[in-house]
C-alpha positions as CSV (number, residue, x, y, z in Angstrom):
1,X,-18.0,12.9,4.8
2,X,-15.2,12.6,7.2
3,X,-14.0,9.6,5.7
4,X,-14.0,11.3,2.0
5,X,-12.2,14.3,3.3
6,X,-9.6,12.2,4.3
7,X,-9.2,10.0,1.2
8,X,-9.1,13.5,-0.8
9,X,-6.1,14.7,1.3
10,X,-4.4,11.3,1.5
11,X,-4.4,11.3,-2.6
12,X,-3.6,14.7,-2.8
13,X,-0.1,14.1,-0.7
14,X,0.5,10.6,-2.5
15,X,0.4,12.9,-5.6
16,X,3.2,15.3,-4.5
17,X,5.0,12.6,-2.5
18,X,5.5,10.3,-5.8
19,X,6.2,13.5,-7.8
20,X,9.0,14.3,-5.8
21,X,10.5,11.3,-5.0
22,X,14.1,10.1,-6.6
23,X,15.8,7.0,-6.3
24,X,15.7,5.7,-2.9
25,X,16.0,2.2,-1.0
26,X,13.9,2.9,2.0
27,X,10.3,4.9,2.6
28,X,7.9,4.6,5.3
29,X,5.0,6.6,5.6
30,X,0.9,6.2,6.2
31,X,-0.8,3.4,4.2
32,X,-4.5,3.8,3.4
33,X,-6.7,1.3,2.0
34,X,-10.1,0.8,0.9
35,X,-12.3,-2.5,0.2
36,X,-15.5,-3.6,0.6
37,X,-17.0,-0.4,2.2
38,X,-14.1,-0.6,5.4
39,X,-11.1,1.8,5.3
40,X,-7.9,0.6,7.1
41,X,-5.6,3.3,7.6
42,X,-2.1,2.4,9.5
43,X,1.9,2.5,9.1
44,X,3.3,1.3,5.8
45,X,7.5,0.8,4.6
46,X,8.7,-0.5,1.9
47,X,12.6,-1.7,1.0
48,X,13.8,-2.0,-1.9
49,X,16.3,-5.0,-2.5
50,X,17.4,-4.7,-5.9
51,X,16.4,-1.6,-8.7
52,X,12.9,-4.1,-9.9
53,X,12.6,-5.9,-6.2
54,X,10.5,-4.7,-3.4
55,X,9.3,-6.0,-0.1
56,X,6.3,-3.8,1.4
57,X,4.9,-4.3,5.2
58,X,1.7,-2.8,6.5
59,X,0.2,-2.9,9.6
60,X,-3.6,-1.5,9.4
61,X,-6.1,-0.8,11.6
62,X,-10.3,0.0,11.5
63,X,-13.2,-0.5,14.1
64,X,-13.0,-4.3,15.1
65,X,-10.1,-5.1,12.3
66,X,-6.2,-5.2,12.3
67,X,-4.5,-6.6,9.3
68,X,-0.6,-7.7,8.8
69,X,0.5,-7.6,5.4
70,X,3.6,-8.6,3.4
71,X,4.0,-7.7,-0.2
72,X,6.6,-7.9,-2.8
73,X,6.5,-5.9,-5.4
74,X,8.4,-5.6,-9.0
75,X,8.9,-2.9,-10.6
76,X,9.3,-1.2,-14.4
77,X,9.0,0.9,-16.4
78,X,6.0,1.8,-19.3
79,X,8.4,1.9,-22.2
80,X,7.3,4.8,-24.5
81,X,6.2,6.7,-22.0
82,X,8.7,8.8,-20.2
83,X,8.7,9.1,-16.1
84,X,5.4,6.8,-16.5
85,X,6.2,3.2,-14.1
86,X,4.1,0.2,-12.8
87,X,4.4,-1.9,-10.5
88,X,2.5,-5.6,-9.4
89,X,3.0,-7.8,-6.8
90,X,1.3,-10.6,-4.3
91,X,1.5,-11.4,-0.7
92,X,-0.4,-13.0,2.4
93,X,-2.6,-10.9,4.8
94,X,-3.6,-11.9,8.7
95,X,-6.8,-10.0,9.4
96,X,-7.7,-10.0,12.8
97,X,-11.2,-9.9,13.6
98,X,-12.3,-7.8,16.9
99,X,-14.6,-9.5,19.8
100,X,-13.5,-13.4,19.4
101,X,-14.5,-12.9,15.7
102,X,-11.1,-14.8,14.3
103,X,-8.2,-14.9,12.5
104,X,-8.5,-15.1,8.8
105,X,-5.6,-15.4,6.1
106,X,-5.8,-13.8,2.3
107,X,-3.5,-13.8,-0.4
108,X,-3.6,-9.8,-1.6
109,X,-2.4,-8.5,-5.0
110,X,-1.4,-5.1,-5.4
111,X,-1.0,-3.4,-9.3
112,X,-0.1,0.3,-9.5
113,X,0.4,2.6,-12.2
114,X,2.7,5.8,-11.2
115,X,4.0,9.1,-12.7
């Protein structure tokens, strides 16, 4: 319950952060993500290096997990459909496993529709 409390609010402000936001070059903020029944939640920036040309860094944590990610991202625009944008991109992940576990490294893609 706790966990689906917080994935409620964490969509809630990612809807009125991305509603707000105008043009900018920097943003850094809480990253939360979701897979395979785990939830990583840590810092997140991204920079953007040209108008279509991201880079993204995360650094996420959960019980016995820590991942180190690197994206980039490009970005456009959904032609016909006004304010509507996209995004897609690819980029290695480190996940470090707790307790002498291991290291383990994974390409991650990342597709996002926005308003």
């Amino acid at each position: 319950m706790k966990k689906l409390l917080f994935l409620v609010a964490a969509v809630i402000l990612g809807t009125n952060v991305s509603n707000a936001q105008s043009d900018y070059t920097f943003a850094a903020g809480l990253g939360l993500d979701l897979f395979s029944g785990v939830t990583l939640v840590g810092p997140s920036a991204k920079y953007f290096f040209a108008e279509e040309h991201a880079g993204q860094a995360e650094l996420m944590f959960e019980s016995g997990l820590t991942t180190l990610t690197a994206l980039y991202e490009y970005h456009g625009d959904i032609s016909g459909a006004d304010g509507l944008q996209w995004f897609a991109g690819a980029g290695p992940s480190i996940l470090f496993f707790g307790e002498g576990i291991g290291t383990e490294i994974a390409l991650r893609p990342i597709v996002e529709f926005r308003l």
